[in-house]
N, C-alpha and C positions, 0 to 999 in steps of 0.2 A: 465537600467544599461548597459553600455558600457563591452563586453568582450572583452579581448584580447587573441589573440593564445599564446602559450605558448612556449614562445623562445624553438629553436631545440638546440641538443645536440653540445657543438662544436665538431670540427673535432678532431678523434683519431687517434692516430698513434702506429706501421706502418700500411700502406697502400697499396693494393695490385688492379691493373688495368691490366685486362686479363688472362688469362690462361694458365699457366706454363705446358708444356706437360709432362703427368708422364713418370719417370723413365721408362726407357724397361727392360725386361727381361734379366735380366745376364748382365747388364752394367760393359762394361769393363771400368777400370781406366787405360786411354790412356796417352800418353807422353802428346797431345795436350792438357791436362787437365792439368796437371803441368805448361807447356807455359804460358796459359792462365792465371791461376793461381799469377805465378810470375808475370805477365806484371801488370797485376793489382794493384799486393801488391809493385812494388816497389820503395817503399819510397817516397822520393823528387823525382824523376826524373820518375815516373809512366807515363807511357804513360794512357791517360783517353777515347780514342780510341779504344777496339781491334776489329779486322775484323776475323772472322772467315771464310776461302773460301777454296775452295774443289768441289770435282762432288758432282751430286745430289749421295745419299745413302751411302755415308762415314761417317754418324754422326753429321752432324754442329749442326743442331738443340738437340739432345740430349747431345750435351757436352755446349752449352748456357745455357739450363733446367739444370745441373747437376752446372754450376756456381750458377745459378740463385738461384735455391733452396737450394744450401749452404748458400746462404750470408744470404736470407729471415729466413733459420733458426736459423743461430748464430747471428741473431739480428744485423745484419751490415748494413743495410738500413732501409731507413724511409717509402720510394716509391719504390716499384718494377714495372715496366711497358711492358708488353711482348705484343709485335706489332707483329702481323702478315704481313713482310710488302713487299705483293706481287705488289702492285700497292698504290700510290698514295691518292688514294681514302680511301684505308686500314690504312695507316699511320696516316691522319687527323682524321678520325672516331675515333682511340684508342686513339689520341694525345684529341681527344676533350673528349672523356671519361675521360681522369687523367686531361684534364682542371678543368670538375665538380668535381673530387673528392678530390682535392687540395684545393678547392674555399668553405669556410666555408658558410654552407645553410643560415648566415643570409646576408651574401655578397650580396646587392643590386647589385653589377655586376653581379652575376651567374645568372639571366635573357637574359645578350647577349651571353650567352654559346651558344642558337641555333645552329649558324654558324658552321660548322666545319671548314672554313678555320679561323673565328676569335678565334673559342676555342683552335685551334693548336697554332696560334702567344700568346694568352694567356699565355696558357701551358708553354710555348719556355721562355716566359719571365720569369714566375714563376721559372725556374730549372736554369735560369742564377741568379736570386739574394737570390733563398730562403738558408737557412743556415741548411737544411733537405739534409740528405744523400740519394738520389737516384742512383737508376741502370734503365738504359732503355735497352732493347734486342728487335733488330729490326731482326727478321728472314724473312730470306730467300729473301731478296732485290733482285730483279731480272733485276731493273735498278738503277743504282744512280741518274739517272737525274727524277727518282721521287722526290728523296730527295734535290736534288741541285738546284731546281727550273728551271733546263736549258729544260724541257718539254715544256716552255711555259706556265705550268698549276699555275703557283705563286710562292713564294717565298721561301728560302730555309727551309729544315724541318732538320736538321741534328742536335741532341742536343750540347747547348753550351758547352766547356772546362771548368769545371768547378773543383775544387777541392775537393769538397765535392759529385761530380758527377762522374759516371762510365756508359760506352756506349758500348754494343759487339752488334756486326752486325754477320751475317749470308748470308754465300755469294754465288753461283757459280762464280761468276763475278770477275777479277785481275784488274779490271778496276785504273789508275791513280786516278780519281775520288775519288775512296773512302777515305777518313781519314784514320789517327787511324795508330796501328799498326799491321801489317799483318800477321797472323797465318796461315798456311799451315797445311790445317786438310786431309792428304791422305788415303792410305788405310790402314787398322787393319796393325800393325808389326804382324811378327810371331806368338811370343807369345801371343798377345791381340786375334788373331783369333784362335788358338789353344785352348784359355781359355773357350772362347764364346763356340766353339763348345763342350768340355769338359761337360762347364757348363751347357748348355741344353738339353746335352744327358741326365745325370746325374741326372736333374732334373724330367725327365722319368724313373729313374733307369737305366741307360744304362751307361757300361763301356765299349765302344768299344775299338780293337786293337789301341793302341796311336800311333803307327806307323802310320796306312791307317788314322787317325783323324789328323797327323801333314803333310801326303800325300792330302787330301782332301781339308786343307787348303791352300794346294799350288795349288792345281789343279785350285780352286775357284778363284784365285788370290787376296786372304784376301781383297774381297769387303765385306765390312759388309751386302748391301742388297741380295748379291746374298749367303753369309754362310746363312743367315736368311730364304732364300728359302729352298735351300739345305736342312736343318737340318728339317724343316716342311715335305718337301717330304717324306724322308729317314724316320723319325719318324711315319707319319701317313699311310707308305707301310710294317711299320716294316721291311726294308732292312740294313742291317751291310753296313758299310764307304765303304768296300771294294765291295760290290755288287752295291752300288750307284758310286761309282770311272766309273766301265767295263760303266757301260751305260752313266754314262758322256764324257770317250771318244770316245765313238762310237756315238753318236750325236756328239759330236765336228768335225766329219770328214764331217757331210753333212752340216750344219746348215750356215747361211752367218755371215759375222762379223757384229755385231753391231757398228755403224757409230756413234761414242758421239757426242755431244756439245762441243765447241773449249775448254772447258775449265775439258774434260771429260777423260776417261780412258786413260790408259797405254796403247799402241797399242797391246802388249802380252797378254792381258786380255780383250779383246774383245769378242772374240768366245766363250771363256768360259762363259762369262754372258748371251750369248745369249741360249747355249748350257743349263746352266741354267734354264733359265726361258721357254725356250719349252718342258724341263723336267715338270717342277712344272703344265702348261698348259696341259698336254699329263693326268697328274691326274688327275686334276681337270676335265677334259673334260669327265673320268672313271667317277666320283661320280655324283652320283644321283640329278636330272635329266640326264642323259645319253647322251653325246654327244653336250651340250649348252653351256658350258663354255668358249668353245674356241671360235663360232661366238658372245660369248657374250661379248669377249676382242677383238673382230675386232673392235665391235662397241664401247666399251667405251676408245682401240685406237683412234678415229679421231673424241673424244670431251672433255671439258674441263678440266687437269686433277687435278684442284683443285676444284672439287663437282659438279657434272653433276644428273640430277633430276631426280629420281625415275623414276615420270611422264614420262620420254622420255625412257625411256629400260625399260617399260615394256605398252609401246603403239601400236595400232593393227601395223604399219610399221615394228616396232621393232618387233613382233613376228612373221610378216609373215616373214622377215628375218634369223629370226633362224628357224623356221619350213623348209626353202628351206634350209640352211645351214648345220643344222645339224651332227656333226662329227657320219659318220659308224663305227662301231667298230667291231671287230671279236665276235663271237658266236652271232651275232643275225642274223635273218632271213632277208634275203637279198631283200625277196618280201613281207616282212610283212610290214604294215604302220605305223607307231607309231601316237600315238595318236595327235592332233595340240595342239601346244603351248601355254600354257595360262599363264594370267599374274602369277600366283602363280610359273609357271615355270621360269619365266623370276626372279623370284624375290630368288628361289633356285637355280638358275644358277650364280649371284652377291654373295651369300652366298658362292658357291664353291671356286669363286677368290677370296675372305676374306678367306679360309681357304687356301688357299696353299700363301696365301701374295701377290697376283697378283693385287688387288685391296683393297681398302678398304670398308668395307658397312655399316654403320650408318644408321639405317633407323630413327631415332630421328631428325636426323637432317636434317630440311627442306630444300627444293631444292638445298641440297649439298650432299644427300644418299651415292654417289659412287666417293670417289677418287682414282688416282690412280698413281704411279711414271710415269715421263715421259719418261725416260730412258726405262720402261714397255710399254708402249705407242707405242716407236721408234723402239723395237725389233719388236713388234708386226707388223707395219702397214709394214718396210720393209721386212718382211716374207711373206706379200699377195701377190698374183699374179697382176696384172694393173686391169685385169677385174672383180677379187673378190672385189678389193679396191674400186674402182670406185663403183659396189654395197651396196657394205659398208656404201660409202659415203652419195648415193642418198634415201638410206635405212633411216641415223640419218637426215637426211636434212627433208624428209618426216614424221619420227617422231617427229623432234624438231615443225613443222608448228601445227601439229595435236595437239602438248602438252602445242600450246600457247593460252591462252585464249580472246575470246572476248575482256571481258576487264578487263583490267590488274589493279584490286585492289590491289594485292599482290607489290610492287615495288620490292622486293628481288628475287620472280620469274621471273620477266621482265630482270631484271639483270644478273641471270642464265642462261637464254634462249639465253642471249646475250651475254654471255660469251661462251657459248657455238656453238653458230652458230661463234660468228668468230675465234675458235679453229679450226674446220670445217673446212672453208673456205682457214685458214693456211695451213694445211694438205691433202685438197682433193680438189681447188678449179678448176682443170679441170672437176672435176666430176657434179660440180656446174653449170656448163654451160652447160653442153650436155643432152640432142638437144638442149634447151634454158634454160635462167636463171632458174633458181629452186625458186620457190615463198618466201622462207627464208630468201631470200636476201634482197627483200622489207620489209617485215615483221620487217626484225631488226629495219628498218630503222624508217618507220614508226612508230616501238616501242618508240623507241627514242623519237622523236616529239610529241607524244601524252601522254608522262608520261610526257613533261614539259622539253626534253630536244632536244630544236629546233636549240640550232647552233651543235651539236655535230649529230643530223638528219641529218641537211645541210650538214657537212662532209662526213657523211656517203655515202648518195648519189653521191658525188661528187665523193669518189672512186667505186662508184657504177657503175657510167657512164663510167668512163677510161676503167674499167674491162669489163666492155659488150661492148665496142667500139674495143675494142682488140679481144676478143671471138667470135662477132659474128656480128660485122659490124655495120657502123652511122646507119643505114637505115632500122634495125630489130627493131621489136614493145615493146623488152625488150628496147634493147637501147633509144627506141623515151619514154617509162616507166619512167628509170632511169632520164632522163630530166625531164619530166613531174614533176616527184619530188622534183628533185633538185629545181626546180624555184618554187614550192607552200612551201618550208622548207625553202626557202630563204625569201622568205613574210612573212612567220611566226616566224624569227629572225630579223625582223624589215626593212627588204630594198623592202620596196614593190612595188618600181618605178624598180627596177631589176626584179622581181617576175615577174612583167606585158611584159616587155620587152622578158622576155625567155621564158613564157606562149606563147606569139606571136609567136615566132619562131618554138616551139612545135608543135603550130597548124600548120602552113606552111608546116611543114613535115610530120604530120601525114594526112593531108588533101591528101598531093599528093602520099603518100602510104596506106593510109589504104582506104581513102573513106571518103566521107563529111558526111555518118550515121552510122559508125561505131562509137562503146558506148565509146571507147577511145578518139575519136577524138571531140565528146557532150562533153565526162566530160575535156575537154580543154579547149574549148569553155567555158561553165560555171567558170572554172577557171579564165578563163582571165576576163569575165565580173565580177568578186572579185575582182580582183588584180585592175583594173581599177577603178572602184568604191571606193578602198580605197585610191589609189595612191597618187601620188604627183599633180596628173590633177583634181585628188577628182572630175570626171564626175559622179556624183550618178542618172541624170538623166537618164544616155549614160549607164550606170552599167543595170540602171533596163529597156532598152530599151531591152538590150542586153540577157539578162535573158528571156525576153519573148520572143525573138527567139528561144532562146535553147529551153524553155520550148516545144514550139511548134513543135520543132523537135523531141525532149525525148517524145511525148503523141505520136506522127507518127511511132518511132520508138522502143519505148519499151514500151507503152503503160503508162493510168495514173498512174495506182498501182505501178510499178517498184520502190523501191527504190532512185533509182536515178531520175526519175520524181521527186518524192516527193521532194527531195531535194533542185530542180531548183524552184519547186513552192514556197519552205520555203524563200531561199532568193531573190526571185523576192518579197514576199512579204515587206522581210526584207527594200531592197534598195527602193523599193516606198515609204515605213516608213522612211527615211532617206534623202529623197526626200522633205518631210515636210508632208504626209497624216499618222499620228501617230494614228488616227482613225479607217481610212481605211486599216493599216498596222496591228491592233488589228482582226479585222475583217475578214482576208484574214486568219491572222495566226491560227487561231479558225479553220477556215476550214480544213485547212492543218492537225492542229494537231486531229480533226476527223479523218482521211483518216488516220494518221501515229497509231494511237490506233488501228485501225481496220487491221490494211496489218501487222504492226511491232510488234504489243500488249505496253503494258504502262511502260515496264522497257527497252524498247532498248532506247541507248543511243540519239537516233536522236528522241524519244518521248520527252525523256527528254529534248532537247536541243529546242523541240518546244514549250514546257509549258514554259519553260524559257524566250524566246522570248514571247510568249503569252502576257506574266506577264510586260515584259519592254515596250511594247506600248500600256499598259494600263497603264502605269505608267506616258509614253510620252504623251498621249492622257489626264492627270490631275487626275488621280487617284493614286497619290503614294500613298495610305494608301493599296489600294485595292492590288496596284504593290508586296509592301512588302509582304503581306500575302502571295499570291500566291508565291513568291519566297520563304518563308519562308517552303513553301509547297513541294517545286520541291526541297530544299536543303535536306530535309528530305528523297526523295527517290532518290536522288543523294549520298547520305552519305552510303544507303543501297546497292545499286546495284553497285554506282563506287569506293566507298571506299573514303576515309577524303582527302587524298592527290592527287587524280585526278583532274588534270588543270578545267577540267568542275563543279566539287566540288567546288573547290577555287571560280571559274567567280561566283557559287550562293552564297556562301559568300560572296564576292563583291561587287555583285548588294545588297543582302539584307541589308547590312550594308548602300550602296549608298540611297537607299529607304526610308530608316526610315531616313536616315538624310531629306530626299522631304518635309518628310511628319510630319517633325517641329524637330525632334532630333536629334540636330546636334552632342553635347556631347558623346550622346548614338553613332551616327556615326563613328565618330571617334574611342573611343572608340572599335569599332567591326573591324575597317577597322587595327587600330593596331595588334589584333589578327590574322586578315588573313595575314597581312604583315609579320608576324612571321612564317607562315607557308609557307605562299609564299619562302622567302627565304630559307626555308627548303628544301621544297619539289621543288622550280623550279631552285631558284640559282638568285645572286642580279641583273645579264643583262639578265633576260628575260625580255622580254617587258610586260607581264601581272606583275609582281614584281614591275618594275620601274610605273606601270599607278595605280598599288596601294598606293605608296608610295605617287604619286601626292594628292588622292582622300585621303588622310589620315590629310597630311598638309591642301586639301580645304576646312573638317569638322572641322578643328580645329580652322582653321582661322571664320569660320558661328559659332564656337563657342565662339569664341570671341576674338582669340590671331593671330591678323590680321596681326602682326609684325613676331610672329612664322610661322606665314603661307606663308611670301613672303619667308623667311628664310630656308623652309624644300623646295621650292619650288625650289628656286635655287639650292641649293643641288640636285637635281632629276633632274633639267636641265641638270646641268652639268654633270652627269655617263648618262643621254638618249643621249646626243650628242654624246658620246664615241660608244654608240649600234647601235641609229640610223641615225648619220648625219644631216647637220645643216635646211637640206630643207624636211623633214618627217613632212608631218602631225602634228604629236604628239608635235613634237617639237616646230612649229609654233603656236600651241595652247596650250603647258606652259607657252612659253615666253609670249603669250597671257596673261594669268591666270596670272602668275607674277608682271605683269604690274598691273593686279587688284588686286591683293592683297598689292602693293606697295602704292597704291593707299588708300586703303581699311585704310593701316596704316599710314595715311595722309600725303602723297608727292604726291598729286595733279597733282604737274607739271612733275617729276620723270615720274611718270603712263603715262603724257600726250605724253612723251616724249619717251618712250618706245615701247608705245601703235601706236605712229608713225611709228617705225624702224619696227615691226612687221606685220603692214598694208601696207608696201613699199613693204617687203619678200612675204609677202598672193597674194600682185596682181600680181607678178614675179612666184608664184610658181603656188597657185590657179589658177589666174584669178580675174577679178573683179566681177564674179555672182555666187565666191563661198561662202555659206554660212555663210563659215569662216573670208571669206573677208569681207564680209559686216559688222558682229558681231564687228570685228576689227575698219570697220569704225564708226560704232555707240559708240562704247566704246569711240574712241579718239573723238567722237563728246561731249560725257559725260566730260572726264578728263577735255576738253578745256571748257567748259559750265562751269564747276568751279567759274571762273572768268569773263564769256563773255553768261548770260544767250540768248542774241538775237542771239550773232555766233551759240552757239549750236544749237538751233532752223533752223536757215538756215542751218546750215551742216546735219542735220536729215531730213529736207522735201528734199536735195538732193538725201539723203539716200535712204526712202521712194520711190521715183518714180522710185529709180534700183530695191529695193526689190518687188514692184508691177509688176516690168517686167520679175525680175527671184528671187530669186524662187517662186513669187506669192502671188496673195494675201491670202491666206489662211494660208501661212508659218508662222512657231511660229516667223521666226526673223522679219519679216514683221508685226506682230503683237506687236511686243516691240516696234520697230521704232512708230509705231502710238502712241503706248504709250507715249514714252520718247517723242514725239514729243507734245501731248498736255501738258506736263508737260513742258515742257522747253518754252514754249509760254506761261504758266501762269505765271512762272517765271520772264520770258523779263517782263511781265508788272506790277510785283510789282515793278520791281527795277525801273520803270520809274517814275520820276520825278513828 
């Protein structure tokens, strides 16, 4: 008996995508709320725009939340949508969350929801034709050219005009850019900050003199974030308005002004806010743990103030920093010790700036625990002295390295970390340099490219390089670093005829500064014999010559065990295996990966990465049955130790999906390869090259599955976005168009294939050479298409074939072994057709 699942619920309305901030304490009902209010309701001529903009801590977002959750509750939308939308990235996420939640579960499209750049144009499309009243509230936009597409990052995200649609933004920004209609959200009126303060005294019991409460509100210069301090102080000292007035202007005579954003204070209400918040810091700094809170706002001044990690303030950096920082305070003993700092300390020191409002502390919430206003931030970091800041800095720099892991399963923590180090680097990045690069620097980078984001690595680098070229000279070992990188992140987003080119140059320079044995100037070396290997020259013989030089330099100079030995032996094995000995490349790697169990143990990632290879030239060698298992085996403790969406994850999905197609299941292949492909563009994005080389391997199973017309069809597709990545003379490229040709072929156009398989073999001998691999397969192929119809031609174009393949790459080579093949077959052929 056949069961069927049992249709899901359709979609109910209304519908609510993200999280409306709750109501604050004593919400005042502000003018701006009326504005807002009428723009919306009015009538025919409603503006379907509003822009909410103002400094940071005037309200925007609480008077959005106070629209938003009126309408949700009087039942006046269908869709509420609350985007947090500080970047780009933010905006597509929530835009692709209300994509699925609009998209009814039995909608065969809600499978391409994956994307979030497809689920955002989805979304965009649904809110321009649907006849459902929606509100979207985009806070706190910190660029428009997130949303206008003018980043260069795609295409516009700003919801449609629509009539049955409503759109409030959340600004600092005045920017022309924006839409809509413009609201000016300033500070409290009188009354609005008179009520506030009334109202929370109140709500303590407290009726202070209305006078010094309608003086206090003038003193504060009716900013809503600085009465919100205030009144926390004043409350939790139990001091009357009037005792809190004397000490607010007595620190206003020493204190500096705070410096806004263009788009920031009154210039008469500067010093006040600052005056402010050194107050609320001077308590916080009094309550328990004694003296922490203040170095503990140096440090969450100069990192990210939209949720910086636990992890990182309260790591050994971060506490020997407050242990030496520590604020003295009167009645203690001036030669006693206090005890060192411990994370419990560090974690009631973020709890003191959650209570005077200096910060925020969520410890729920994963690698975003501590935020904090940046305006807090900017008082703070201009109140350090040069040489405490600079400490400060090299202080979170050294915590943020400490708090990044091996390997970054988490992608949200990777994200954190990297939000944070280039908060940093805004803020303190003299301090980053001195005496040399600070290792964070790479670190990000490197981050980057190894979670699967290889052209935004290459960028990175790129200002990597300018910055240490500025700082500290062409000719310093960071600077010749920052190269180094740049050209292996540029190989690894597809141009690997560059990659080889800039590798070269690296060495040149580090040869004639560092020394021809220094471990930087090996690991170049080893670089470029990769990049050469793979390149446009494809020398894999010249790759693994080149390798066993290094090798034998890396055993002279750091010995066999070192890590980096090992490495050189792994791909010396590799490119011999690529060379055509798929036996002997099995063989080697067995060894290697002995040696890498024993020095690394069996969960580092370069174990794994050798069981991996293990498995692929036993699979080369004619064993896919055996190939699959073993990958089947290594994806299993890739899944545990790197997590689903690490690049190295994805390659053993890949292969094991490529494997079982070897080894008869083509269907099944497929099949698997579409499942990585979905995650591929998930977790890597549609121009990474590992993405585009799945998408190829997805069409070639399906085409061995039997849909040879499908398969020249997806194949072209994939051509055409890899020529956009990688350019028309890449490798990759010459052996789609390759593959194209045979699947063109496949799906019976013969002469198409024949003709194809020409223009490709003309590019192989201009780009290759004639005794690359590639070239040859090319020539054999057009030897097949044209054999079609001319079983004695192919015959002779194959024994020509034949005696280049015997000369390189060998006779042992797999292509040199088809050639023999296809050669007695096309000679049986000739003599049936004979007369």
């Amino acid at each position: 008996m056949t069961h069927h699942a049992a249709p899901r619920a359709p979609l109910s309305w209304p519908r609510l995508v993200g999280v409306v901030p709750r109501q604050a304490d004593c919400f005042q009902h502000r003018d701006a709320v009326d504005a807002l209010e009428r723009a919306v309701a009015g009538g025919g001529t409603a503006v379907l725009c509003q822009v909410l903009s103002g400094t940071g801590g005037v309200g925007k977002t609480q008077l959005a939340a106070h629209h938003a959750r009126t309408a949700w509750q009087a039942g006046a939308v269908d869709l509420l949508v609350w985007v947090t939308a500080t970047s780009r990235d933010a905006v597509l996420s929530a835009y692709a969350e209300a994509a699925v939640t609009v998209t009814d579960p039995d909608d065969p499209q809600r499978a391409g929801l994956d994307d979030p750049e497809r689920a955002a144009v989805r979304f965009l499309a649904w809110a321009q034709s649907t006849d459902r009243r929606w509100l979207i509230v985009l806070d706190d936009v910190s660029d428009p050219a997130h949303l206008n597409g003018t980043d260069g990052r795609g295409g516009d995200l700003w919801p449609p005009a629509r009539p049955n649609g409503r759109t409030v933004v959340t600004t600092r920004r005045r920017d022309a850019a924006l839409p809509g209609h413009l609201i000016d959200v300033g500070l409290f009126t009188e009354g609005e900050a008179v009520g506030y303060l009334r109202a929370k005294l109140a709500a303590q019991g407290r009726h202070d003199d209305p006078g010094q409460v309608e003086e206090l509100a003038r003193d504060l210069g009716h900013l809503p974030l600085a009465l919100a301090q205030a009144v926390t102080y004043l409350l939790d000292l139990h001091l009357d308005c009037a005792t809190y007035r004397v000490r607010l202007a007595d620190r206003a005579r020493t204190l500096p002004d705070l410096v806004p954003e263009d788009s920031g204070l009154p210039d008469a209400h500067r010093a006040t806010v600052a005056a402010t918040w050194s107050l609320s810091i001077e308590h916080a700094d009094r309550l328990r743990p004694t003296g922490l809170a203040r170095p503990m706002l140096h440090l969450v001044a100069l990192l990210d103030p939209n949720g910086i990690p636990a992890t990182v303030l309260t790591s050994p950096p971060a506490l020997a920093y407050l242990n030496e920082h520590r604020t003295p305070h009167s009645g203690t003993d001036p030669d006693a010790s206090p005890r060192a700092v411990g994370e419990d300390d560090a974690a009631d020191a973020l709890r003191c700036l959650q209570r005077l409002s200096l910060a925020d502390h969520t410890p729920n919430t994963p690698h975003q625990e501590v935020r904090v206003h940046n305006l807090v931030q900017r008082a703070t970091r201009e109140a350090l002295s040069p040489a405490v800041r600079g400490r400060a800095a090299r202080a979170c720099a050294d915590a943020l390295y400490e708090a990044w892991p091996e390997v970054e399963r988490d992608t949200a923590l990777g994200q954190a970390l990297r939000a944070n180090t280039a908060a940093l680097n805004a803020h303190a990045a003299d301090a980053l340099w001195q005496p040399d690069a600070h290792p964070v620097l790479f670190h990000t980078g490197n981050s980057l490219g190894h979670t699967g984001l290889v052209t935004a690595a290459r960028a990175n680098f790129q200002d990597l390089h300018i910055a240490a070229r500025q700082n500290l000279g062409p000719d310093h070992p960071c600077t010749l670093s920052a190269r180094h990188y740049l050209a292996y992140w540029r190989g690894e987003a597809g141009d690997v005829a560059g990659a080889a080119t800039a590798t070269a140059e690296v060495l040149a320079d580090r040869l004639r500064v560092l020394g021809p044995d220094h471990p930087d100037t090996l690991t170049t070396r080893h670089n470029l014999a990769y990049w050469r290997g793979g390149g446009e020259a494809g020398d894999v013989a010249g790759s693994a010559a080149a390798f066993a030089e290094v090798l034998a330099d890396r055993l002279r100079v750091l010995g066999p065990d070192h890590p980096d030995t090992l490495t050189t032996r792994a791909d010396l094995t590799f490119w011999r295996g690529r060379a055509g000995d798929a036996a002997g490349a099995a063989t080697a790697t067995a060894e290697v990966l002995a040696d890498r169990l024993r020095v690394l143990g069996p969960d580092h990632p370069d174990t794994l990465t050798t069981r991996h290879n293990l498995a692929h030239w036993r699979g080369q060698a004619g064993d896919a049955a055996g190939a699959a298992s073993a990958t089947g085996e290594v994806l299993a403790d890739s899944l545990r130790v790197l997590g689903p969406d690490h690049p190295a994850t994805l390659l053993a999905r890949h292969n094991l999906a490529r494997w079982r197609g070897e080894a008869g299941d083509a269907a099944g292949a497929a099949t698997a390869f579409a499942e990585v492909l979905a995650d591929s563009l998930r977790a890597l994005g549609p121009d990474h090259p590992a993405t585009l080389v799945t998408r190829y391997y997805l069409a070639h199973w399906r085409g061995h599955a039997g849909d040879a017309a499908g398969a020249a069809t997806a194949i072209a597709e994939v051509l055409a976005d890899s020529l956009k990545a990688l350019g028309p003379d890449h490798p990759n490229i010459l052996a789609t168009r390759h593959n194209l040709a045979l699947w063109r072929g496949q799906a019976g156009d013969a002469a198409g294939a024949a003709t194809a398989t020409g223009e490709v073999l003309a590019d192989s001998l201009r780009v290759l050479g004639p005794d690359h691999p590639a070239t040859l397969l090319a020539q054999h192929n057009l030897a097949l298409w044209r054999g079609a119809g001319d079983a004695a031609g192919a015959a002779a174009a194959i024994t020509d074939l034949l005696a280049d393949s015997l000369r390189a790459p060998g006779p042992d080579h797999p292509h040199t072994l088809l050639a023999r093949h296809s050669l007695a077959l096309w000679r049986k052929q000739a003599e049936w057709c004979e007369p």
